[in-house]
N, C-alpha and C positions, 0 to 999 in steps of 0.2 A: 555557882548555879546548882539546884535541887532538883530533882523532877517528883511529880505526887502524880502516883500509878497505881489501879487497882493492884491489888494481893492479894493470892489467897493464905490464909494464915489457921494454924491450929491454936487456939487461946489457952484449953486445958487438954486432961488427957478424955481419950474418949468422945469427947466433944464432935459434933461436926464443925465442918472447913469453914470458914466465912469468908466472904470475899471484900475486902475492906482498902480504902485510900492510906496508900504509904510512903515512905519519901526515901528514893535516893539518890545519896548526897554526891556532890563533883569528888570525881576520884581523886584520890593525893598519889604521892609519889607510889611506883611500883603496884597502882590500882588502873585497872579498866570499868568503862561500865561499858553492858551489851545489850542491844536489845534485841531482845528473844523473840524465837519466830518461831519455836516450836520446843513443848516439852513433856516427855513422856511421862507415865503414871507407873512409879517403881515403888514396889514392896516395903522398900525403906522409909519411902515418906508416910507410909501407912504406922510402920512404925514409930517413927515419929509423933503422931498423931496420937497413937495407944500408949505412949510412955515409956517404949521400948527402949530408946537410947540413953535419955536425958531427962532431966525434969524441967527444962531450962525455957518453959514456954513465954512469951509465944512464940509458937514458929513458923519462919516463912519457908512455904515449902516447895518442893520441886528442885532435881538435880543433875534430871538426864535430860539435857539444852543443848543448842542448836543457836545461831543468830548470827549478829552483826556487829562489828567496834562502834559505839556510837561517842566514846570518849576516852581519852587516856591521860595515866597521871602522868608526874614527871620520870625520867629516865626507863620509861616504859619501851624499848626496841625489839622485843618477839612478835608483837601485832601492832598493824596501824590501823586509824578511823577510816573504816569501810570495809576491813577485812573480814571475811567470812570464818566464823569460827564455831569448834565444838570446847564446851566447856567440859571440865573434868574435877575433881576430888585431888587431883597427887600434881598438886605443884613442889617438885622437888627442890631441896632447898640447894644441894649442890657443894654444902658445907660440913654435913652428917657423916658418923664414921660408915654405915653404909653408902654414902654417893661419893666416899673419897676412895674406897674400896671397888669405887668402878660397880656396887651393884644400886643403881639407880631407885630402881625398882623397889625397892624396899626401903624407901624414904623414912627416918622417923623424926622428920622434922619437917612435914610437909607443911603447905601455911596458907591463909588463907588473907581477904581484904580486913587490912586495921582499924578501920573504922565499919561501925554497924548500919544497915539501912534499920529504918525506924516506922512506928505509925505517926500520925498527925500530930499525937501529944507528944511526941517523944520517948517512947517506951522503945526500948532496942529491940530488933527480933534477931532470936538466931535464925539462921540461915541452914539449912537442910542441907547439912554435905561442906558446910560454909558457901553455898553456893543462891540456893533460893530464888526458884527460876519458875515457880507459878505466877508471874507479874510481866510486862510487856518491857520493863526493865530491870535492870541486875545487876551489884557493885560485886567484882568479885577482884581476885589477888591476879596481875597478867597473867603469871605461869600459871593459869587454870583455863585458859584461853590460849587452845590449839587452832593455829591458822589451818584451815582446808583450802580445796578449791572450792573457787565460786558455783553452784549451779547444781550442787547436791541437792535434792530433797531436806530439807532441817529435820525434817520430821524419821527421815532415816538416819541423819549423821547423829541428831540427837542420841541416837539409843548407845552410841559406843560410850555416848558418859557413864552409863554404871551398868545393866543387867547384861547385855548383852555382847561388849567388853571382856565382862565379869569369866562369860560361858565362854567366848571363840578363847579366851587368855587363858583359861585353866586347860585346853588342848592345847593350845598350840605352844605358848610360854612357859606353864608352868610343867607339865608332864614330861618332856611334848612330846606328844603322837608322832611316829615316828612312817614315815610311808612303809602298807603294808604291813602297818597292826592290828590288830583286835581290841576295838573300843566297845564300852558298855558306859552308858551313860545312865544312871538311876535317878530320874524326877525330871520329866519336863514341860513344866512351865519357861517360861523364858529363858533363866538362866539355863538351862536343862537343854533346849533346842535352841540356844546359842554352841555350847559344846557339839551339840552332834554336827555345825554346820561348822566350826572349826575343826574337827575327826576328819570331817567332809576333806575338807580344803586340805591339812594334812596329807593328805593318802594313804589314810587308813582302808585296808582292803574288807574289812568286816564293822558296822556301826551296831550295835543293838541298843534298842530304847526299854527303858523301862518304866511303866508308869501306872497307876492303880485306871486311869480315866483314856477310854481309845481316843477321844477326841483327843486330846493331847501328843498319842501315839500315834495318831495321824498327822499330827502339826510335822511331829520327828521326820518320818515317814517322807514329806514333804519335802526339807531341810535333807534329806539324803539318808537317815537309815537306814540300813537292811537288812533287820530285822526288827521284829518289837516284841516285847510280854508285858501282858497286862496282869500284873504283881498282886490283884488284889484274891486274896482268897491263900495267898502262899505265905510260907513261913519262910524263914533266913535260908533255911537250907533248900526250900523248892527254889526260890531266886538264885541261890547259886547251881543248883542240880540246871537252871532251865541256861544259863549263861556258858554250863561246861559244855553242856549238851548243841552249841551254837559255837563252840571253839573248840571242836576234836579232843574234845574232853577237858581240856588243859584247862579254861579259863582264859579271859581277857589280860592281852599285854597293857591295856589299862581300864582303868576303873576310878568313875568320875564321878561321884556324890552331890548331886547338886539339889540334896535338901537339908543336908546336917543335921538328921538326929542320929543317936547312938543304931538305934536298929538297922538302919540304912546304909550306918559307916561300916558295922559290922559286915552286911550284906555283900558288901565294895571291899573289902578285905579275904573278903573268901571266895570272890569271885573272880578273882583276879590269876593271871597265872602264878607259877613260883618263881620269885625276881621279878615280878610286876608293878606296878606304879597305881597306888591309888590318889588321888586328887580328890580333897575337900572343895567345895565351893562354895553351898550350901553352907547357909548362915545360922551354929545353933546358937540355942537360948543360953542363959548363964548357970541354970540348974542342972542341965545335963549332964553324966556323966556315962564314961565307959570304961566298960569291965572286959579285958580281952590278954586270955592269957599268955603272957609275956615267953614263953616259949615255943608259943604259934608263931610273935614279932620274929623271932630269931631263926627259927624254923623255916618259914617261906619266904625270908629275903625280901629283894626287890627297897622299895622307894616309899614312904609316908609322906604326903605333902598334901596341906592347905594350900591356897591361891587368895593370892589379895588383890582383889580389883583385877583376877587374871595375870597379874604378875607383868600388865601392861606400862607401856612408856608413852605418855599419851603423843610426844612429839614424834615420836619413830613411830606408834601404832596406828596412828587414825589416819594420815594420808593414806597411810599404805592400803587399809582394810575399804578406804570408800573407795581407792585407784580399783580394787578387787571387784568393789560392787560394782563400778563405774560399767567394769569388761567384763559383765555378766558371771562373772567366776563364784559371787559370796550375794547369797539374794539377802539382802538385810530387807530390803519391801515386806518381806513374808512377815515380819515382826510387826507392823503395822497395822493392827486389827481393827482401828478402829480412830477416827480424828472426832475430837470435841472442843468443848470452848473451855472457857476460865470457869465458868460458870458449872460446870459440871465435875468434877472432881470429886464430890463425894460421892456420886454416882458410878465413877469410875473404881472409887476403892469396892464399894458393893459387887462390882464385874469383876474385879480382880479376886473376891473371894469367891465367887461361885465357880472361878477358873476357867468361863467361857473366851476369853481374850490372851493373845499373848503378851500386846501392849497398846492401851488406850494413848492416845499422842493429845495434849492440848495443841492446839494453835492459837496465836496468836496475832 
């Protein structure tokens, strides 16, 4: 059995989304299909879209989902049909020298469904994330399909697939904030005010936001800041003059970059205390470089660290973080800016560049 479901898909680069009839196929072994009930509008798919990742169009896009088992292949037992689930990017394979090493988390053999869903003619689409979740259904690999409880919001559990994840994981897992430290988070769009509500949850005694836009700094603010600068008009060194000046001079015991350019990373390296912890999250481009003299590295000590995906485990992280939202403790609601249809998705990448929204949510 097939199913033929709207899609929305990018055909070339640049191009707008179209939303077009696509087929997917009955899962085979070690395959699920889900049908989605809710899926958010993340940066990545924009990427996607602009040529950023791959050239491997077309693609079907959407990757931060929410839904339900509506099929399973053979010797599939982590989820059954009817099970409420959030999909993810990091099915671990469980055979790599990191997952035999006990560090899961850093999967490099993560995997995805072996067969492609397709258009009408038969042209394969990739799948955004291997996942490809702007469609009312979804073939993806089991282990990318985390059982929750039933009765969550989709349109909240969704977002722990990728941005949001991304930001409570680079506090909590990858750094981790430690209760009663001094966070400074630079950039917050979603991933950005995903970290300050992970700082939050931490118990971190001091949060500061940093962000060129106060709307933004207000989202923080929200999310539990307690402090903000709005960065714009300052050079590296006012960012860290305004950061010491918020930490008894010292600087922040971490420091959270969650836009990845060199200026910024620098900003997060000097803002930091001495033996501090900076965390990358923040996705740069591939021309980028940085220049940062290697005697300053050895000088102030402390931790360099990137985050992937938050350095999450989606089987241990996603019960836990919606049990949080459940008991009022981690508002993920506040990320929900705004619910749309299938139909609108290029519309939503427009929102998402003018940075009025934290996270547009399809539903479906």
């Amino acid at each position: 059995m097939a199913w033929t479901v709207p899609g929305v898909i990018s055909r070339s680069k640049g191009a707008p989304v179209e939303t077009v009839d696509i087929v997917v196929p009955e899962p085979l072994a070690g395959e699920v299909v889900v049908d989605v009930a809710a899926c958010g509008v993340c940066h990545t798919d924009l990427h996607y879209r602009e040529g950023g990742i791959n050239d491997e169009y077309p693609f079907l896009l959407g990757h931060e989902a929410a839904g339900t088992v509506a099929a399973t292949g053979e010797g599939v037992t982590n989820v059954a049909v009817g099970d409420t689930v959030v999909l993810n990017w990091r099915a671990v394979c469980g055979q790599c020298r990191a997952c035999k090493r006990g560090r899961p988390q850093y999967c490099f053999d993560t995997h995805n469904a072996s067969q492609p869903m397709t258009l009408t003619d038969g042209t394969p689409l990739s799948a955004a994330l291997g996942i490809g979740a702007f469609t009312p259904k979804t073939l993806v690999a089991a282990g990318q399909a985390t059982k929750v409880d039933a009765g969550i919001d989709p349109a909240v559990a969704g977002l722990l697939g990728c941005g949001v994840m991304a930001g409570i994981g680079a506090a909590v897992n990858t750094a981790p904030v430690q209760r009663g430290d001094t966070v400074a988070v630079i950039g917050c769009g979603g991933v950005g005010c995903a970290a300050v509500a992970g700082a939050v949850l931490a118990g971190a005694r001091r949060v500061i936001a940093i962000d060129l836009d106060d709307r933004k700094l207000a989202w923080a603010r929200q999310l539990g800041a307690t402090h903000t600068v709005n960065s714009r008009g300052l050079d590296e060194a006012g960012v860290v003059s305004a950061v010491q000046d918020l930490t008894d001079s010292f600087g922040a015991d971490v420091v959270i970059d969650a836009v990845g350019r060199p200026e910024t990373w620098r900003q997060a390296f000097y803002a930091r205390d001495l033996a501090g912890t900076v965390v990358l999250v923040g996705v740069p481009t591939p021309e980028m470089q940085l220049e940062v003299p290697l005697l300053d590295v050895f000088g102030r000590g402390g931790a360099l660290k990137s985050s992937w995906y938050g350095d999450c485990l989606p089987e241990r992280d996603f019960p836990q973080l919606l049990e949080l939202h459940a008991d009022g403790r981690l508002p993920l609601d506040a990320f929900v800016s705004e619910r749309i249809g299938l139909g609108d998705v290029e519309e939503a990448f427009a929102t998402m560049k003018a940075g009025t929204v934290l996270r547009s949510v399809v539903i479906l």
